[in-house]
N, C-alpha and C positions, 0 to 999 in steps of 0.2 A: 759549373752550375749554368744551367741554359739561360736563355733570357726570360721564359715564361714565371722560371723557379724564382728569378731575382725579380722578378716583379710582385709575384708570389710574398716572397718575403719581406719586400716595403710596404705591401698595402696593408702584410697583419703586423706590423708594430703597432703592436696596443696602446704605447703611448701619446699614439696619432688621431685615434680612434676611442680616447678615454670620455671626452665631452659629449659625441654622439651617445654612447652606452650611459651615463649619465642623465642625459637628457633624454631616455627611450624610459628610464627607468622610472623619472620624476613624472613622466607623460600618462604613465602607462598606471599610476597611483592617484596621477590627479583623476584620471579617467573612471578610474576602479576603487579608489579610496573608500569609496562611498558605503561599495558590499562588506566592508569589514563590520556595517553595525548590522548586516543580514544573518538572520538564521539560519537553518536546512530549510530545505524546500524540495519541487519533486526528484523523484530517485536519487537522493542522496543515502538515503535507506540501502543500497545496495554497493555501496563503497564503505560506509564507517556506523557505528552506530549513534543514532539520531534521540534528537527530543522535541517535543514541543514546549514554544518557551509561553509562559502566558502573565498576563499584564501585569500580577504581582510580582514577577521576580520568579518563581518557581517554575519547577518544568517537567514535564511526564513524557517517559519514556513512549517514543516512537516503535522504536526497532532497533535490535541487539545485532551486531554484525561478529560471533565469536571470534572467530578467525584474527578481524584487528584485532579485537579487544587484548589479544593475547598477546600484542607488541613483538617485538622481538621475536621470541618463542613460537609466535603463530606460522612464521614465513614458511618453514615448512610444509603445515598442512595447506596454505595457499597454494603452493607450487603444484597439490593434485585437487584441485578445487576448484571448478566454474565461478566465474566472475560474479553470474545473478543466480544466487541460487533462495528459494522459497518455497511455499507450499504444492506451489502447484508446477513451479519453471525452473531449471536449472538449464543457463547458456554460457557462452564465452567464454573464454580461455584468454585474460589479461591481469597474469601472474605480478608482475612492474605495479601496473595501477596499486592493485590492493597495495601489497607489499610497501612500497609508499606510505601508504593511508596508517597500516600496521606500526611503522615507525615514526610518524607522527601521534598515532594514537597513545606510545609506548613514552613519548617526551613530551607531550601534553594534553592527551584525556580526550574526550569528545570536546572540545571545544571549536564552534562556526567561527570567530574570529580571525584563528590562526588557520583554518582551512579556507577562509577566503583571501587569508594573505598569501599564502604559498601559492593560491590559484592566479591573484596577479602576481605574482613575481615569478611563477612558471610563463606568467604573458609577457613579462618584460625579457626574460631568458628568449622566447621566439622571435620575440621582435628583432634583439640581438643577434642570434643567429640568420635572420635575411640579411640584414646590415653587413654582417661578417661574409656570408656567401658570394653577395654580388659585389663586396670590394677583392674577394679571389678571385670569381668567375667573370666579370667582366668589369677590369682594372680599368676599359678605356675610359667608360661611364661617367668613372669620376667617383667622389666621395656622394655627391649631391644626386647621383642617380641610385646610388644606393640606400641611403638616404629615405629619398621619399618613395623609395617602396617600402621601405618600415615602417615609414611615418604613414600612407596609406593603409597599409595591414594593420597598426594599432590603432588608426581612429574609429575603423569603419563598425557603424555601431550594429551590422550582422553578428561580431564575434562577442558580442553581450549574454550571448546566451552560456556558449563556451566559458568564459569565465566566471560567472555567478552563481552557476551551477558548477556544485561543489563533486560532483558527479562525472562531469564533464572534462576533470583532469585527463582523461585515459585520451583525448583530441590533443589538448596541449602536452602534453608526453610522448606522445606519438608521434608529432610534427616537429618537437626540439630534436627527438633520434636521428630524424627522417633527414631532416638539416642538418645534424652533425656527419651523418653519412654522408651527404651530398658535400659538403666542408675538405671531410677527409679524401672523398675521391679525388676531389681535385688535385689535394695534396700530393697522393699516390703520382698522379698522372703528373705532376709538376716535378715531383725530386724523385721521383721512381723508388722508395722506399717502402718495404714489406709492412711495416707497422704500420701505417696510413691505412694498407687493402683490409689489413685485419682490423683496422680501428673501424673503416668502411663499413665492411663484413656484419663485424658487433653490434655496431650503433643499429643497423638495417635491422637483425634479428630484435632487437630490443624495441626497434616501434613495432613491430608486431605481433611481439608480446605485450603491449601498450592496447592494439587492436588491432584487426585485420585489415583497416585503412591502411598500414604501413605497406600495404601490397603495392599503393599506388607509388608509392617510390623506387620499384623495381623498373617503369618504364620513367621515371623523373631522372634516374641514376643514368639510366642511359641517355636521354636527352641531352642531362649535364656535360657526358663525355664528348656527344658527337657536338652540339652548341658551342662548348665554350675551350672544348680541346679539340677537334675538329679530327678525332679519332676515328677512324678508318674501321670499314666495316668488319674486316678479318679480328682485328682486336675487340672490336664491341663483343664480338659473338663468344670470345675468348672468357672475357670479363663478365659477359649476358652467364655462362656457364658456371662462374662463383657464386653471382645473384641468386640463379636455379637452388644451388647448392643450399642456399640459407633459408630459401622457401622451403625444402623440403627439410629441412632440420627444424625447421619452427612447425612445421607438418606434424612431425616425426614427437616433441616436444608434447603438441596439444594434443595427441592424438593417445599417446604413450604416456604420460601421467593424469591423465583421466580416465578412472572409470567408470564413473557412470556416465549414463547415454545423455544427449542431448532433450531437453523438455519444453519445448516453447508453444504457447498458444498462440495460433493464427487464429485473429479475429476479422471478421469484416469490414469493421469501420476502422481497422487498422489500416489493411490494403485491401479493396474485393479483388486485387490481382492473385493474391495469395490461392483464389480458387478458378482461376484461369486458366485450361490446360495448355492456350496456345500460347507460342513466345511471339507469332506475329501479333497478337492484341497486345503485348508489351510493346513494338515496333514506337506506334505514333506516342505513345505515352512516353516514351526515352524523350521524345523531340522534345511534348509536352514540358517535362520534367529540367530540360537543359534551359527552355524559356523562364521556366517559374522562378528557378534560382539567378538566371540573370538579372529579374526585374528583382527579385531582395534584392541583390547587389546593386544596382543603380537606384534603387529607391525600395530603403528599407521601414518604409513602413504601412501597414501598423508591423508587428512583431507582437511573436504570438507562443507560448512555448508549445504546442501541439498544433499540427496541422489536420493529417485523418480523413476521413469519407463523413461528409461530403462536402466538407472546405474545402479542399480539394475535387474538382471534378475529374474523373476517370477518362481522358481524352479517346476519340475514336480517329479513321480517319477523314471524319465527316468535321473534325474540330478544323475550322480556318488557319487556328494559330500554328498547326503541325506542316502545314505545308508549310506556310513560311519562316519556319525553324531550319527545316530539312533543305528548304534551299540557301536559306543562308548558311548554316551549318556544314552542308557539302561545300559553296563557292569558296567559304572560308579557309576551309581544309585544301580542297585544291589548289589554293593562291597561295596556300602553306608549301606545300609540296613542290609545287612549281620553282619557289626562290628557296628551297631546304639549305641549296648551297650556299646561300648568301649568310646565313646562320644568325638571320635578326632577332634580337632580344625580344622583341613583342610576339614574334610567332613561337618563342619559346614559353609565354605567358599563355598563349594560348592555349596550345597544346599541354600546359601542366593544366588548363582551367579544363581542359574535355577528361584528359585521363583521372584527373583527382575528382571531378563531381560524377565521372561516367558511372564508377561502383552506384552512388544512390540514385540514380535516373531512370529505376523501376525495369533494367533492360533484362539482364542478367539473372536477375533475380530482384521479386519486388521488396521494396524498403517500407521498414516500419513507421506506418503516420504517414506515406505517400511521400511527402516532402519535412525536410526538419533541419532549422537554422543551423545546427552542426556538423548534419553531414558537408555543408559548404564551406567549413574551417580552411583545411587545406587546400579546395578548389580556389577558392578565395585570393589565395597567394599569385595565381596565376592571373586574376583578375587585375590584382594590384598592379603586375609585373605590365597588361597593357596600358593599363590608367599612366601610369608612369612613363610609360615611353610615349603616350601620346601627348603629353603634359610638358616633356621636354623638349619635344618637336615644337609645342606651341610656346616656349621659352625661347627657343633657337629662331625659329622666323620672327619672334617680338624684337630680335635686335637692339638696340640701346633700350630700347623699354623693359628687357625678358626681368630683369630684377623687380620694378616696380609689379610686373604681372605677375611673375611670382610669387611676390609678398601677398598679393591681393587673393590670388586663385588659391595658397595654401591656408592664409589665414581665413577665409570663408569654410573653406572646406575643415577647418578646425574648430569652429564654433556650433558652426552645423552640428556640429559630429558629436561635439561634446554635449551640445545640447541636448540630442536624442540619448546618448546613452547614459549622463547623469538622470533626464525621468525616469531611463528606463529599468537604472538600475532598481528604487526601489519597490517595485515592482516584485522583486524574484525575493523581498526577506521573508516570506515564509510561504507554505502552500497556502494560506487563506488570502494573502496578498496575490501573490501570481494567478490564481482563478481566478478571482472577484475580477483582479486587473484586466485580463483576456478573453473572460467569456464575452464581454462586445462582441468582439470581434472574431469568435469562434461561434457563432450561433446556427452555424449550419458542422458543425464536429460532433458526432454523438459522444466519443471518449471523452471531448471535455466535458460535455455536458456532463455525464456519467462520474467523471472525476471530483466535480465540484459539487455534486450530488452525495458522492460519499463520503467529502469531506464534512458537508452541514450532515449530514445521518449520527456521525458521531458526535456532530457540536449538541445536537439534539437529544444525544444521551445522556451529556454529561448536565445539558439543561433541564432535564425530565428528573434528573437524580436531585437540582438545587428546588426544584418544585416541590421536590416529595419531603423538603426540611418544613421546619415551623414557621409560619408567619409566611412560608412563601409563596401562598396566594394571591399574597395580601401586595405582592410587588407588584404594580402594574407594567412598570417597565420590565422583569425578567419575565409576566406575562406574554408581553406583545411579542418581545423574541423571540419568543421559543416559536409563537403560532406563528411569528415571521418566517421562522428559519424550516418550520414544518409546509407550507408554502411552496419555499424556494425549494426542499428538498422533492417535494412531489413534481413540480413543473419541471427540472432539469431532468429527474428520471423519466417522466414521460415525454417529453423532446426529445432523447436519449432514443426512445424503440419509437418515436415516429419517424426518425431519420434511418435506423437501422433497426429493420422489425425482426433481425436474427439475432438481436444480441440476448441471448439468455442472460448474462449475468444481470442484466438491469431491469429484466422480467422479475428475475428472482428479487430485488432489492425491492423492487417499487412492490409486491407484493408484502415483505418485512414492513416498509414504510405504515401500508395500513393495516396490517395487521397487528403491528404492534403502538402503532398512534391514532389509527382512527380506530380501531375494535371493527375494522369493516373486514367479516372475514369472506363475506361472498368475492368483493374484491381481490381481496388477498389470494383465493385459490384461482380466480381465473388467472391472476398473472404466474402465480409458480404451475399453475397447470400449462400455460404456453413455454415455460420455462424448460418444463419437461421433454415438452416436445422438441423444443430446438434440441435437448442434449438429457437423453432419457437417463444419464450416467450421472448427470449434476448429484452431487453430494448433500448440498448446501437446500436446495430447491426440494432434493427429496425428504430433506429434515423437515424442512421449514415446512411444505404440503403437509407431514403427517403432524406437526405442530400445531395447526390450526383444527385438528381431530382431538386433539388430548382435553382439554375444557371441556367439549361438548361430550367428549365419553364420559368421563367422572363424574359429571352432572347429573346426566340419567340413569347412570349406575347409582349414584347417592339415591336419588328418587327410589329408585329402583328397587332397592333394598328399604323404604321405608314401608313397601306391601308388608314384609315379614313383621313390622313393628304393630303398625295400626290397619293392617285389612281387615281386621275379625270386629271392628267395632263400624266400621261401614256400613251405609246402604250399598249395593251396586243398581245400576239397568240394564237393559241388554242393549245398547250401542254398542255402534260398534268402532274401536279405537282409532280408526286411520287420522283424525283431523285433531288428535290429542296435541300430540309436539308442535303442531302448526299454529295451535290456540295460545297452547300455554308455556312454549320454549323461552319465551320473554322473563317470565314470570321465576322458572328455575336458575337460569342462568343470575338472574339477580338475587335469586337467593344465596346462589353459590360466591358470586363477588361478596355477599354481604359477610357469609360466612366466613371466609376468607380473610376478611381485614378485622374483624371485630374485635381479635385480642386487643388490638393495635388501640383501637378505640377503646377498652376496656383499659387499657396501662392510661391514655391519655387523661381519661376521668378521675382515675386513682389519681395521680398527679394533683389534679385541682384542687381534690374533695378533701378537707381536715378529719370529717368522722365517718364513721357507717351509715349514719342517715340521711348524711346530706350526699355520700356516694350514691348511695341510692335513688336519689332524686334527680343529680346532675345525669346519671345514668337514663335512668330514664326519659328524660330528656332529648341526650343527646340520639337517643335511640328513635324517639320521635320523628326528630329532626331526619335521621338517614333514610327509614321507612318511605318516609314522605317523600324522596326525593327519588328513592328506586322503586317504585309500583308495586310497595308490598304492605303496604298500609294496612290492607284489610287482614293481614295476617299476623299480625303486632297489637296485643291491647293492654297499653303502656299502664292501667289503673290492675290489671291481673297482673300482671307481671310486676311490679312495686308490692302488691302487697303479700305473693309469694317469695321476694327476697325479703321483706321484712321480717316474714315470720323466722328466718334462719340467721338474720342480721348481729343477733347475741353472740353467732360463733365465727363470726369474719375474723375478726383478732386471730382466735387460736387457727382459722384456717389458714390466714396469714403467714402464721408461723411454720404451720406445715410446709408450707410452701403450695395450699393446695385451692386456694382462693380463684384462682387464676382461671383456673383447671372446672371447679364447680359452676361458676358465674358463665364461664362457655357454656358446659353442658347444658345448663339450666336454661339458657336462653334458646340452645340449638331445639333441646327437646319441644318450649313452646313453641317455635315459630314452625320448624318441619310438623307437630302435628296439625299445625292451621292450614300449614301449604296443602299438605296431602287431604284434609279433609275438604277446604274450599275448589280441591282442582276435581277429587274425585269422587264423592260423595252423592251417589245418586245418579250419576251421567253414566257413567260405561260399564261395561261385562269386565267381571274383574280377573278373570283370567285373558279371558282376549284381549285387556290392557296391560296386563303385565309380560304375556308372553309377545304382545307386542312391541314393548317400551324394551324388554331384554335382545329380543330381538335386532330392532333398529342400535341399541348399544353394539350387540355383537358384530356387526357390520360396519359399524364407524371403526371397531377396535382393529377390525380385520384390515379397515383401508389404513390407519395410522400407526398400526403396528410393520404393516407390509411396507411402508413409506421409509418408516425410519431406521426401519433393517435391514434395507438397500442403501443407505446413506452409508451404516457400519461396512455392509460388503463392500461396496465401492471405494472406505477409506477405513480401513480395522482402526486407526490413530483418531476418530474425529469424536471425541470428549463426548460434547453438547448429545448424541445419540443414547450412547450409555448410560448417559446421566438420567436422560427426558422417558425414559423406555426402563429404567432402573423405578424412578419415580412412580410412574403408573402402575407397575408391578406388582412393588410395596403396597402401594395405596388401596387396590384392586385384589389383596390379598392372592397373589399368583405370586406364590411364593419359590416354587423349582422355579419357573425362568426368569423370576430375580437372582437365583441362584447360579442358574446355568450361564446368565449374560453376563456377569461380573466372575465367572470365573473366567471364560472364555478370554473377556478384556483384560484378564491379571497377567494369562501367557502373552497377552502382544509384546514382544523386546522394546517397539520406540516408545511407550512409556516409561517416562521415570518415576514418576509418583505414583503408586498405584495402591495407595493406602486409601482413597475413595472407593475401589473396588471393594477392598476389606473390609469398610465400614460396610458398604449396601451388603454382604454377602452376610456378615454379623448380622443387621438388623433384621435378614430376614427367616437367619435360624430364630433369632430372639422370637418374631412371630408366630413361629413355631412353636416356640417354646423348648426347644433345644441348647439348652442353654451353653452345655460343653461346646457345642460344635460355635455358638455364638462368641465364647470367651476366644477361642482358637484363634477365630478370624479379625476380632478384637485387637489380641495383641497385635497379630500383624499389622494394621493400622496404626497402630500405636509406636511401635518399631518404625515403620515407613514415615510419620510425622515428625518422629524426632530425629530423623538423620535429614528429614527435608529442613526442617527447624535451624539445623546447624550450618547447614551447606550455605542458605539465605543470611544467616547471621554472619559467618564469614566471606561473603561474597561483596568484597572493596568496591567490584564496578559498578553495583547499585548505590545509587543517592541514599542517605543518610533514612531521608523520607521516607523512598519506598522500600527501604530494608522493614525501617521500624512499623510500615501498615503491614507488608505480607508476615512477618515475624507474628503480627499481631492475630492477623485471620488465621494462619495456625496453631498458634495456641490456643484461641479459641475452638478449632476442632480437636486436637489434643486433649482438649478437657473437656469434650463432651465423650469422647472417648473413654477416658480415664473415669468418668461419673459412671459408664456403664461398666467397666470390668471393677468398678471399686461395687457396686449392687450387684452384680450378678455374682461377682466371689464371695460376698457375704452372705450368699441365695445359697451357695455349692459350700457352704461352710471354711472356705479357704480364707483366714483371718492374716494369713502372711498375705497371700496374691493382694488382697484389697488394702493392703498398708502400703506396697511396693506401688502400688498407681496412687494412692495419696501423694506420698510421697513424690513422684514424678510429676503431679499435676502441680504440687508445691512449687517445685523445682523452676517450672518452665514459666 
């Protein structure tokens, strides 16, 4: 055995080396302890699936990641599976990661606890592995040099982000490989044994199935050999040609169990290098890039989880700081090269700190967010590696004192450390925590902005939904929040496209914002209209533009069709119609809200009232009351209308019973008020064809812009629901009965639908219209089929919480029996006394 071998094998007696791994272990808990009471937070959605937990104890589902969910069972389909895959992006190729996640998910469920523990005890496994390195690679050192490169690398509160982010395993996975390779080589290189090169070999391929950072350990592996075994250039090149070998199998790998293509959007405020043709404009920005990460490392703070355009500035070579990167970065490297032979431990820090940060340094290719605390995980190592040597140097000239300075220089530098990274842990326990926490200090990043915009967008829906219960007006506090949180969400979106005036998505969002919370729809289509223009393809932006058309068509269509009712009892004039909708659109449009909620308000009343007469009265009333507040006063006269329900009031009871109370008390009221509208708006004022062919007109033109809007949305995505649905609705309503017919047949062929018993319902409803009734039952049952296997699937479906089993269980049978109502009447219509017992029966059942 050589001497290198038996040195080799005193320094890994592990029970030399138990106290250190102990004490990295304890460090590394007390450090991190903290995330074990955090939740998911961002992209964790893309490793496991996620929940949000909320202040009672309950929790609603984020996002389903199948593949884990499958445990065990799934690993296969991971192995041809992109890493992120979603609606709109499918990237990466880090089969390990998941795969991981899959087996934890399979031995304890979605649970943040045990994914924040595995994430630090993956951090205490890396620490352990530097420890183990540098007592192989450089025995002369000492244990204490080894030492406090891991005790450096674990405090430094840069790798806060790495750990907390449950996402972020695929770094710490990557880096344990990347160090067992570099472990094993040495081993090879010390006892000359094949199983070592192959363990080498494995570990290598396996951080890169982890992520493509493990690239940097193909020039780390060489350093290790020529550094620390002072291997000759004929054998590097020998060994450099194994390395080759495993890159191109891991090529071979990602390349060959995936088939589909690659899908990532390049955004602007992601990198605007992304739309850079030159690579000399990448030049000053690398320099850039090697500065920013050194100052996090010497002074990490604030810390931010997104960095982006334009917290980041796009450096030129007009930026000061590039030149004097470039020269320090060149001297550095030269003075490297110059003493290569000498084979000092700090230039070998160095050189891992430029090859392992050089991938994210915007050179090669630009990095996502510009800059991001984790692509400096592994660079970081090499950081340490000089911190350390500089640290012992200044131990070694301290002389009889180096122990006292020691103690001092380490324990400082451990309070510090711990200080920053105990606040910073809590910080990252949920995405409402980590934005709130960083947008300070992110106030020039559109994507946070943008981020933390769409996170209050949906606090605000589920806050719109507790508004719209009983009494909850009457909260002043869930008042103020919500209009707080309506607020915050408009100011982050529009900060968003003042900083990045191409980002459609947040054109498109901040236009949803008003038009679905403020009712401002001029606003609303200038922003999906610039929406359009960044990205004439947007799906979402073309719904949403022909969405804000759908109200305003039904309305003047409703109108529209009350000529045929009451025009023959009119005076007309001859004016002429242009300033009609311009007068009177206020006035329709509130008819139509009023229209629209009145049942609501009509159950409400019933509720209160003990008899007929006093219903009547509360009714009237409350009916008062609404008029008054929507500008329709003059078309409401609350003393005719009382004593035309009175005269009918003997047979509320039996209409009750019919079930048809409901149903008359609408009509009766729709009938009064539409003929006050139409005769107060047009009674005397206009030409009564030139109003109406005008009013059908300006309809037929909205229909044409909202129908054209939203039928680009379906070509651009044949899968996206919300289109079929909104274009199914208008149809029905609009009595356009074939292209209700023809759009839901069309959407029944798509394959990525599963559920496609909503098509069979709209296709049913609108032979029913027809009065078709065969063709109506036809399409009936299919729905009816398609709800009961969906019914079953959700019943037996384990991975859903108890909860949201038993709501979606619930929202389906609720459409099952409206279902079932219709083929149990319409087979009783067609004389079929069996068919209408067999959906009794079923509606029984469910």
């Amino acid at each position: 055995m050589s001497r290198q071998a038996k040195q080799t094998a005193l320094v890994e007696n592990q029970w030399k080396n138990w106290h250190f791994y102990l004490l990295f272990i304890a460090l590394s808990f007390v450090f991190y302890g903290s995330t074990l009471k955090n939740k998911y937070a961002m992209d964790d959605d893309l490793v496991t699936t996620t929940y949000q937990y909320n202040e009672d104890g309950s929790r609603e589902l984020i996002s389903r990641h199948p593949n884990v969910e499958k445990g065990f069972s799934g690993i296969p389909s991971i192995l041809t599976s992109h890493f992120a895959v979603n609606k709109k992006q499918r990237y990466g190729y880090r089969p390990v990661v998941t795969a991981v996640f899959a087996i934890e998910y399979q031995l304890f469920g979605s649970n943040p606890a045990i994914s924040h523990f595995f994430n630090t005890l993956f951090y205490a496994l890396v620490v352990i592995l530097i420890f183990r390195f540098f007592r192989i690679a450089y025995p002369s050192g000492g244990r204490w040099f080894a030492a406090i490169v891991a005790l450096l690398f674990l405090i430094h509160p840069l790798h806060s982000e790495v750990v907390n982010n449950i996402k972020s395993r695929d770094e710490l996975l990557c880096l344990a490989f990347g160090l067992g390779a570099m472990i094993n080589l040495l081993k090879y290189l010390d006892r000359k044994k094949l199983m070592f090169l192959i363990a080498t070999l494995l570990l290598l391929l396996f951080s890169l199935l982890c992520k493509k950072t493990g690239m940097t350990f193909i020039p780390f592996l060489l350093l290790t050999a020529y550094y620390f075994r002072a291997l000759r250039l004929g054998k590097l090149l020998v060994f450099f040609g194994s390395i080759v070998g495993v890159f191109l199998i891991w090529k071979l790998i990602s390349k060959g169990m995936i088939t589909e293509s690659v899908a990532r959007e390049k955004q602007f405020f992601e990198n605007p290098l992304y739309f850079s043709q030159s690579f000399a404009e990448r030049i000053p920005m690398y320099f850039y890039s090697n500065f920013y990460y050194l100052k996090l490392l010497l002074f990490p703070y604030p810390l931010r989880f997104y960095y982006g355009f334009n917290q980041v500035s796009i450096a030129t070579w007009a930026t000061p700081i590039v030149w004097f990167m470039a020269a320090f970065m060149v001297s550095l490297v030269s003075w490297i090269m110059l003493r290569m032979k000498k084979r000092e431990v700090w230039g070998f820090g160095v050189l891992l700190f430029f090859f392992g940060i050089g991938g994210a340094c915007n050179l090669l290719f630009p990095a996502v967010g510009i800059i991001a605390e984790r692509f400096a995980f592994v660079a970081s190592l090499g950081f340490c590696i000089v911190l350390a040597s500089g640290l012992m140097y200044l131990f070694k000239i301290a002389g009889s004192r180096k122990r006292m300075i020691g103690s001092i220089s380490i324990g400082v530098l451990l309070i510090v450390s711990l200080t920053a990274v105990l606040s910073r842990n809590p910080a990252w326990s949920s995405r409402n925590s980590l934005y709130e926490t960083d947008i300070v200090n992110l106030q020039e990043s559109a994507k946070s902005h943008s981020l933390i915009a769409q996170l209050y967008a949906s606090e605000l829906k589920s806050l719109r939904g507790k508004l719209m219960g009983p009494q909850s007006q009457m909260n002043r506090r869930l008042v103020e929040e919500y209009n707080k949180k309506l607020q915050l969400t408009l100011h982050h979106f529009t900060r968003c496209i003042e900083i990045d005036t191409s980002y459609a998505v947040s054109y498109n969002n901040l236009g949803a914002m008003y038009f679905l919370y403020k009712a401002d729809v001029d606003s609303s289509r200038m922003n999906f209209e610039r929406a359009l223009e960044l990205d004439s393809d947007y799906v979402e932006a073309n719904f949403n533009m022909g969405n804000t058309y759908f109200d305003e068509c039904n309305e003047i269509g409703s109108f529209c069709r009350l000529f045929e009712k009451y025009s023959d009892s009119v005076q007309y004039s001859s004016s002429p119609p242009n300033d009609f909708l311009l007068r009177n659109m206020d006035l329709i449009e509130s008819f139509a809200k009023f229209q629209k909620n009145i049942q609501k308000e009509l159950i409400e009343v019933g509720k209160k009232s003990p008899d007929a007469e006093s219903f009547v009265s509360n009714l009237t009333k409350a009916l008062d009351q609404t008029v008054q507040s929507s500008n329709l006063k003059r078309m409401f006269n609350s003393d005719e209308f009382a004593k035309s329900l009175l005269k009918e009031v003997d047979q509320f009871e039996a209409m009750a019973t019919e079930g048809v109370l409901l149903q008359f008390l609408t009509e009766n009221l729709y009938e009064n008020m539409s003929k006050a509208l139409f005769l107060n708006l047009v009674k005397g004022k206009y030409n009564r064809e030139g109003l109406r062919n005008h009013l059908w007109g300006v309809r037929d033109s909205l229909e044409s812009i909202m129908v054209g809007h939203i039928s680009k949305a379906i070509r651009y995505d044949s899968t996206y629901f919300p289109a079929y649905s909104k274009l199914s609705e208008y149809y029905l309503s609009n009595g356009k009965i074939s292209d209700c017919i023809e759009l839901n047949q069309k959407a029944s062929l798509v394959d990525k639908f599963d559920n496609k018993y909503q098509f069979y319902t709209n296709i049913g409803n609108a032979y029913l219209r027809a009065k078709d009734i065969p063709s109506s039952i036809v399409y009936f049952e299919l729905a009816a089929e398609g709800l009961q296997t969906h019914l079953n699937l959700v019943r037996q479906d384990k991975t859903l919480e108890k909860k949201i089993r038993r709501i979606q269980s619930s929202q389906i049978i609720g459409q099952l029996n409206k279902v079932c109502n219709s083929l149990m009447n319409l087979s009783e219509q067609m004389g079929d006394k069996v068919k209408a017992q067999k959906y009794k029966r079923l509606k029984e059942s469910s």
